[in-house]
C-alpha beads as a LAMMPS data file, in Angstrom:
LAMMPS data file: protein, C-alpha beads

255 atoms
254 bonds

1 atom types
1 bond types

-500.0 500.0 xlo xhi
-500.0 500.0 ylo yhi
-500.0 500.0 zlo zhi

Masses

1 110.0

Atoms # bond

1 1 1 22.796 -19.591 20.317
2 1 1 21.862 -16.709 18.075
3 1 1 18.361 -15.847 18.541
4 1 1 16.481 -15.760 15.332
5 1 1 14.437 -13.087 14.342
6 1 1 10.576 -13.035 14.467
7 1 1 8.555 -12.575 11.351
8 1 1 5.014 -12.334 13.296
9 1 1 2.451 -9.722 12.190
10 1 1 -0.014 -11.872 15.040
11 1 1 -2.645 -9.265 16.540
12 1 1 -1.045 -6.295 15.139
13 1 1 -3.429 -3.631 14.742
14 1 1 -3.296 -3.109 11.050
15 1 1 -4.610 -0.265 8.614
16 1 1 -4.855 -1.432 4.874
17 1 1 -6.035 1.340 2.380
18 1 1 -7.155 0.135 -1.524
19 1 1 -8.659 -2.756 1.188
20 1 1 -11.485 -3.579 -1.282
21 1 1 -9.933 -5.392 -4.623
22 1 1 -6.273 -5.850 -6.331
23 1 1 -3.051 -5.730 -4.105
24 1 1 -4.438 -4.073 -1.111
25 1 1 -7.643 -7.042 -0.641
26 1 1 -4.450 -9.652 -1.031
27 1 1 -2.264 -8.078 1.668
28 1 1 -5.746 -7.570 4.210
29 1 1 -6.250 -11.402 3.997
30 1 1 -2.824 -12.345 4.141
31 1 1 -2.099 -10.266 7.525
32 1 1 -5.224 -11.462 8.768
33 1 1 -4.541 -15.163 7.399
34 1 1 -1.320 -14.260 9.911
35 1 1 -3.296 -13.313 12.511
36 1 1 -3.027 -9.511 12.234
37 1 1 -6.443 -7.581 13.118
38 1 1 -7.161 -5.941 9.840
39 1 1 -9.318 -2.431 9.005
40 1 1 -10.537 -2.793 5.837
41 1 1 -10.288 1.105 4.506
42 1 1 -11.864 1.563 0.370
43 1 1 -14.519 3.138 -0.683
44 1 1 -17.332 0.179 -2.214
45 1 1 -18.771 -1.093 1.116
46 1 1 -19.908 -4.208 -0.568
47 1 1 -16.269 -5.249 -1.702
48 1 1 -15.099 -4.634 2.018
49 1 1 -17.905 -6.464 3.615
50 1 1 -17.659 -9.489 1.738
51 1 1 -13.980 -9.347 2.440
52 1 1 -14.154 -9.095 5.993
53 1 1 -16.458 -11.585 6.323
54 1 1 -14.225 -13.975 4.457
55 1 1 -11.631 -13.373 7.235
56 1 1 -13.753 -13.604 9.695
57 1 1 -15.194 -17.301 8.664
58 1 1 -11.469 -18.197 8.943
59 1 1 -11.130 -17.245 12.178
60 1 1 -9.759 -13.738 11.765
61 1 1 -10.734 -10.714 12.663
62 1 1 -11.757 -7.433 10.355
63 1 1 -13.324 -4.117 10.633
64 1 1 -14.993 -2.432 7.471
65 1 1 -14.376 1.385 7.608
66 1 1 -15.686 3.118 4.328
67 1 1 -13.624 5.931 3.296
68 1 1 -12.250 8.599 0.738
69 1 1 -8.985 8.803 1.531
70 1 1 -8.526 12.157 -0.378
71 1 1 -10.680 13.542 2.098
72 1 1 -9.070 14.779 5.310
73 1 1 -12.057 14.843 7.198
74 1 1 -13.376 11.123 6.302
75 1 1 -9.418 10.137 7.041
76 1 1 -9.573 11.719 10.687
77 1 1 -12.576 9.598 11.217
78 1 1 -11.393 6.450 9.687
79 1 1 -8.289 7.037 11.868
80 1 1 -10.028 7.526 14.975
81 1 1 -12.510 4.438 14.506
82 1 1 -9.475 1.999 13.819
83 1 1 -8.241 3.462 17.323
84 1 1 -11.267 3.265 19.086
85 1 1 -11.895 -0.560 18.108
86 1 1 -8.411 -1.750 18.160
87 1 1 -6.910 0.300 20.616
88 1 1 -4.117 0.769 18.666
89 1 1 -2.521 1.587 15.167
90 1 1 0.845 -0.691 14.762
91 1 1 0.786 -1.309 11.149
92 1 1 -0.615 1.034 8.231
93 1 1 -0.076 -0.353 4.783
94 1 1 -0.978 2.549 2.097
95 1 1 -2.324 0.711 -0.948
96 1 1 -4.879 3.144 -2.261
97 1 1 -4.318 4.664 -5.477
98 1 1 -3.893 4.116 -9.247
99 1 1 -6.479 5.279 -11.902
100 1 1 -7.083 1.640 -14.105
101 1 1 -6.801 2.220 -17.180
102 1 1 -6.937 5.789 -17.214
103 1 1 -3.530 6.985 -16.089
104 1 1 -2.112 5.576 -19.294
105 1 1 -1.735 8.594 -21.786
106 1 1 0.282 10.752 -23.964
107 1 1 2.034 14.140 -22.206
108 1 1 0.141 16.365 -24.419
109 1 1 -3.100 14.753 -23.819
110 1 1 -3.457 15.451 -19.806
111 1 1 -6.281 17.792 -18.721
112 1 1 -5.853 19.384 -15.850
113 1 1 -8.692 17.261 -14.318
114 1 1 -6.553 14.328 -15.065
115 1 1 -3.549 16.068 -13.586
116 1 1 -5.181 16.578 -10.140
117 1 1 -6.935 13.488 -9.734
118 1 1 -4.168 11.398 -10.256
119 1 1 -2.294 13.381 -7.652
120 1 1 -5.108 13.314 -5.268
121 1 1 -5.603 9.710 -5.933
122 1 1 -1.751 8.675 -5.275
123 1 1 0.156 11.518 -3.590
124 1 1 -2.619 13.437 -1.291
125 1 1 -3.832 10.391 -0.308
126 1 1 -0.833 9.089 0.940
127 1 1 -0.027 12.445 2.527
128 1 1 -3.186 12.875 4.312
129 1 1 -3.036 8.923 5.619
130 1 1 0.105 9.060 6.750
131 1 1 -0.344 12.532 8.333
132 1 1 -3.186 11.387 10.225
133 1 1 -2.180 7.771 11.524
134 1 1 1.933 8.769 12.122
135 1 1 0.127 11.457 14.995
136 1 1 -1.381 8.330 16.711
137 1 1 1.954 6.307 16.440
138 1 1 4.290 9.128 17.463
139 1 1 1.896 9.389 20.649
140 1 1 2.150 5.537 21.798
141 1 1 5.558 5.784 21.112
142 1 1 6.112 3.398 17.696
143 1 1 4.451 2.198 14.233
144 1 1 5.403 1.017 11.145
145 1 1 3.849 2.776 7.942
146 1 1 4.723 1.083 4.849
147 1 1 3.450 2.510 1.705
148 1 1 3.335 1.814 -1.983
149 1 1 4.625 3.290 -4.548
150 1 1 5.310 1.743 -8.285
151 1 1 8.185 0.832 -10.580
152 1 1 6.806 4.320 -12.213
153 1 1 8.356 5.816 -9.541
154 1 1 11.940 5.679 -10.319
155 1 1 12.056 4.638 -13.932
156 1 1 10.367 7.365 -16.615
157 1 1 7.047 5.539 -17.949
158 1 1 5.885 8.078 -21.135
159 1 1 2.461 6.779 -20.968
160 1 1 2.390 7.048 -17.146
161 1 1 4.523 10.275 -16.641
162 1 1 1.927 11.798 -14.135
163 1 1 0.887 8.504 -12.605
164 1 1 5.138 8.230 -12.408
165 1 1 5.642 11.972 -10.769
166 1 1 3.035 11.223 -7.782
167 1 1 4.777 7.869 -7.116
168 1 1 8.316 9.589 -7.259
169 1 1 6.620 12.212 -4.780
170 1 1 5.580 8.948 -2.356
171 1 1 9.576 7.754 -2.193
172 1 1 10.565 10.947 -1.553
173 1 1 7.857 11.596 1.377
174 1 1 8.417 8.140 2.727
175 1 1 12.237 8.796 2.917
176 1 1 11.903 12.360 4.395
177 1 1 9.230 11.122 6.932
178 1 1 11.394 8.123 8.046
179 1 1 13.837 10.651 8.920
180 1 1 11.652 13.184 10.646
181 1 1 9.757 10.031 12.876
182 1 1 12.405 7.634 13.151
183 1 1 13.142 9.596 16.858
184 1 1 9.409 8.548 18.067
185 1 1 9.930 5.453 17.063
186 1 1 7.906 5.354 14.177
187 1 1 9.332 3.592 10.647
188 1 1 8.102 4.267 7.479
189 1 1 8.933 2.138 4.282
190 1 1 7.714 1.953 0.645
191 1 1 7.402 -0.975 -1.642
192 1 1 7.678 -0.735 -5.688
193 1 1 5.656 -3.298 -7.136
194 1 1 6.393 -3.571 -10.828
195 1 1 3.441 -5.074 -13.561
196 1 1 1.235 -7.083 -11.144
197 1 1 -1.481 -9.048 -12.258
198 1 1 -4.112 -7.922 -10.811
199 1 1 -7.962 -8.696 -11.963
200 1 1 -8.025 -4.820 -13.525
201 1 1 -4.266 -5.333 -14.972
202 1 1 -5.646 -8.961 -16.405
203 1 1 -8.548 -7.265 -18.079
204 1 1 -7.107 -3.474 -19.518
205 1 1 -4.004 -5.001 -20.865
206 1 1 -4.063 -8.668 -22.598
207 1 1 -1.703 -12.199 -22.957
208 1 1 0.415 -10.277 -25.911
209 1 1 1.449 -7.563 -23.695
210 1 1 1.845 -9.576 -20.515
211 1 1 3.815 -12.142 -22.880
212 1 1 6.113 -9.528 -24.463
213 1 1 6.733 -7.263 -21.342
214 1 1 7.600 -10.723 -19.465
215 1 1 10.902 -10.490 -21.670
216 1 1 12.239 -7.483 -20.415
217 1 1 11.565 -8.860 -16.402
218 1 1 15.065 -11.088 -15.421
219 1 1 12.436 -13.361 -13.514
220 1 1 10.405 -13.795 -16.529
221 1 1 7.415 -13.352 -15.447
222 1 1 4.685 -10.004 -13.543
223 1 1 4.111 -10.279 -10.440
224 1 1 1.223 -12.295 -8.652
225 1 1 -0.362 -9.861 -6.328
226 1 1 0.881 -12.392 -3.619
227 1 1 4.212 -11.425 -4.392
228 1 1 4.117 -7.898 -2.246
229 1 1 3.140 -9.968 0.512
230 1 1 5.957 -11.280 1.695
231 1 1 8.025 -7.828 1.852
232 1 1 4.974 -6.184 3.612
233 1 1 4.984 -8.860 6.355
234 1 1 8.515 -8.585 6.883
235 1 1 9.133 -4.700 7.119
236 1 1 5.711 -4.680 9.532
237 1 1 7.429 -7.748 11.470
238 1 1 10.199 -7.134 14.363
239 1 1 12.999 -8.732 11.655
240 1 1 12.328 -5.788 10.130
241 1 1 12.615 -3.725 12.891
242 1 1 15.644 -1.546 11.950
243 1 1 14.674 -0.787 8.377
244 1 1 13.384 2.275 7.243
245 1 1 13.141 5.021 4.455
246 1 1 13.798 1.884 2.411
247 1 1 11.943 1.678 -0.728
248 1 1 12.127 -1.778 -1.753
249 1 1 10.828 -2.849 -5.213
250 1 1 9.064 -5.798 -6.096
251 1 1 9.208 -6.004 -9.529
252 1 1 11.171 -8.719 -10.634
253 1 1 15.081 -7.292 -11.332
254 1 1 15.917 -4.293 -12.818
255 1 1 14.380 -3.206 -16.335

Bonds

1 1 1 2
2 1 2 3
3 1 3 4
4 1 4 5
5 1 5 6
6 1 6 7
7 1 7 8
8 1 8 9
9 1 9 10
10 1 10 11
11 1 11 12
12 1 12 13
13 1 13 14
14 1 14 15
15 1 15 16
16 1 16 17
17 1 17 18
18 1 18 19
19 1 19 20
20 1 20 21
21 1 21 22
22 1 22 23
23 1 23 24
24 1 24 25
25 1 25 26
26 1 26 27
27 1 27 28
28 1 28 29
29 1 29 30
30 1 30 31
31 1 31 32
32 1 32 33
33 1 33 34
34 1 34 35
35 1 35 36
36 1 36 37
37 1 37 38
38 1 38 39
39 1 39 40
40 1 40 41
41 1 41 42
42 1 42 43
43 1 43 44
44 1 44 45
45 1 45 46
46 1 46 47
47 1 47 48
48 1 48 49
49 1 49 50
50 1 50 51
51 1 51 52
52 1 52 53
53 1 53 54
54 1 54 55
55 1 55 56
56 1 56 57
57 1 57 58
58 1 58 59
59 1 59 60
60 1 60 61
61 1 61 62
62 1 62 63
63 1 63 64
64 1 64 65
65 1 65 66
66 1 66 67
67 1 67 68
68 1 68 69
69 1 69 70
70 1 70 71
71 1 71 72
72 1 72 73
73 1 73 74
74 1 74 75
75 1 75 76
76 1 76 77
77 1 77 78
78 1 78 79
79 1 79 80
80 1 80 81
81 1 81 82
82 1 82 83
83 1 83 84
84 1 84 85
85 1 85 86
86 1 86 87
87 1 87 88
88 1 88 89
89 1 89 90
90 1 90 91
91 1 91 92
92 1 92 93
93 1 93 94
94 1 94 95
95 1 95 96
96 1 96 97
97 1 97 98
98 1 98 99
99 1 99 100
100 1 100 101
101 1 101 102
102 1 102 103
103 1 103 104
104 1 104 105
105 1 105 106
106 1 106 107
107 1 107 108
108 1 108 109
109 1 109 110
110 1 110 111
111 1 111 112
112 1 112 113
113 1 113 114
114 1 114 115
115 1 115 116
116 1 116 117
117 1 117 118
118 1 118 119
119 1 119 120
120 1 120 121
121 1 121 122
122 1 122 123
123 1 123 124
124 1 124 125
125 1 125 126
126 1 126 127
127 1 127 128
128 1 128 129
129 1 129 130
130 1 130 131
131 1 131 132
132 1 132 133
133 1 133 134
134 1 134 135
135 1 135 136
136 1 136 137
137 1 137 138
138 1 138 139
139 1 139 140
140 1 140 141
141 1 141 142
142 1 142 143
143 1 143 144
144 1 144 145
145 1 145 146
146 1 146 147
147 1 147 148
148 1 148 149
149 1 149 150
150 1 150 151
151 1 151 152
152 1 152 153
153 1 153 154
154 1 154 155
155 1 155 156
156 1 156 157
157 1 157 158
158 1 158 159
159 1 159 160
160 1 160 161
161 1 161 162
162 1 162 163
163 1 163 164
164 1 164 165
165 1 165 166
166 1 166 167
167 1 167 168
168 1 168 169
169 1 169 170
170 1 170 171
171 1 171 172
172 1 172 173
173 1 173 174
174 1 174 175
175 1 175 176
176 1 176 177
177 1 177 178
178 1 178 179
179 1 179 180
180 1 180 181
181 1 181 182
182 1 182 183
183 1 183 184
184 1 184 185
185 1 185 186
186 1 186 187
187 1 187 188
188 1 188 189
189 1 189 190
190 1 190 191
191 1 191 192
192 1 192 193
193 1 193 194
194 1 194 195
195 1 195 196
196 1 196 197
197 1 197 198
198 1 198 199
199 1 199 200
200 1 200 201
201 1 201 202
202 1 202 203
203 1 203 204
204 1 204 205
205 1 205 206
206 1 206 207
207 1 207 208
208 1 208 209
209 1 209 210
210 1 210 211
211 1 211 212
212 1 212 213
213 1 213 214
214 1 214 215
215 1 215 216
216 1 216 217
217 1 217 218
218 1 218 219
219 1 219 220
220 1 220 221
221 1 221 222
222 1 222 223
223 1 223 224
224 1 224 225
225 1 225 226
226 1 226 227
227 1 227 228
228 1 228 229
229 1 229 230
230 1 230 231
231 1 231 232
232 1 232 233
233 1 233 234
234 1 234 235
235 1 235 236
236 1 236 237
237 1 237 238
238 1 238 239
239 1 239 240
240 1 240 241
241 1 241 242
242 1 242 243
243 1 243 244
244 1 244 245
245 1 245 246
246 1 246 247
247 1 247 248
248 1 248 249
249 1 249 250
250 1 250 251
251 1 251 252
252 1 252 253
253 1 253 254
254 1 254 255
């Protein structure tokens, strides 16, 4: 009999950046709800706390560890603490990012402030996260980093063109860092959400966009941040244990 494959994230020592609200406070409670041990990495302590202590009135178990993750020094820390208390780094999931309702606007009317925040934001971030936790993974000899990137990433957006470029910069690092780790055992995915309706989405955008953009998604309909979960479980899981420098979107069908 063919031995079926395991989809269990259970005590996995798990990183989630973004932890505090939208996609990345979905995915922390769904790998803990799955009995993953969960760092809960964002900036607003309160939003972390009261998330952690959600999970851990369901049984699970959650860390809170405030930090920028443009920062290299605050991300060494962060990294560090995660190992100290869990012993371990098995899973990181690399939600933090996005700019609300900022990153929406015209070519010719980026600053250069805009320019580098959004890149700091959504590319250094990623860079210095990765950097930091693939060392620890490389040493015990395995990981999976998964991050995310964005339907911006592949298909031109006009009103999210730099928003678009750091995402397209994520899919190429992920690829190019699956290669270079893959030897040490390390794996390193992306996934593309497309329009998710998250509480920020729900309030900057409105029903008549939601309605009309739902027309150009074959499924009909944006994604519920509940959505990504499913693909996050399952690359961090041992059935997916011989993907990587796959990014896999999660948008509903091509547009």
């Amino acid at each position: 009999m063919m031995a079926l494959p395991s989809f269990s994230v259970k005590d996995k020592a798990t990183i989630v950046t973004g932890a505090s609200r939208g996609i990345g406070n979905c995915l922390a409670r769904g790998f803990a709800e799955a009995g993953a041990r969960v760092a809960l990495v964002a900036r607003t302590v309160s939003e972390l706390e009261a998330t952690a202590e959600g999970i851990r009135s369901k049984g699970g178990t959650a860390i809170v560890v405030p930090t920028d993750v443009t920062r290299r020094d605050e991300v060494e820390r962060m990294v560090e603490t995660v190992r100290r208390e869990f012993g371990r780094i098995d899973v990181l999931l690399n939600v933090a990012g996005g700019a609300g309702d900022k990153q929406l606007r015209p070519p010719l009317e980026i600053s250069e402030d805009f320019y580098d925040e959004l890149l700091a934001r959504n590319l250094k971030s990623v860079f210095l996260v990765n950097q930091a936790v693939a060392r620890v993974m490389v040493e015990q000899g395995g990981g999976c980093i998964i991050n995310f990137s964005s339907l911006s990433g592949t298909k031109p957006v006009p009103m999210e063109s730099v928003a678009g470029a750091a995402k397209a910069g994520v899919n190429h690092l992920t690829r190019a860092w699956a290669a270079a780790l893959g030897p040490f055992g390390v794996r390193v995915n992306a996934i593309a959400p497309g329009l998710t309706m998250t509480p920020r989405a729900v309030r900057g955008i409105g029903e008549e966009f939601v309605k009309q953009y739902s027309q150009v998604i074959p499924l009909r309909r944006p994604a519920r941040m509940e959505d990504h979960l499913g693909p996050a479980i399952f690359l961090a899981s041992d059935a997916g244990a011989y993907i990587t420098g796959a990014i896999i979107p999660s948008d509903g069908g091509p547009q």
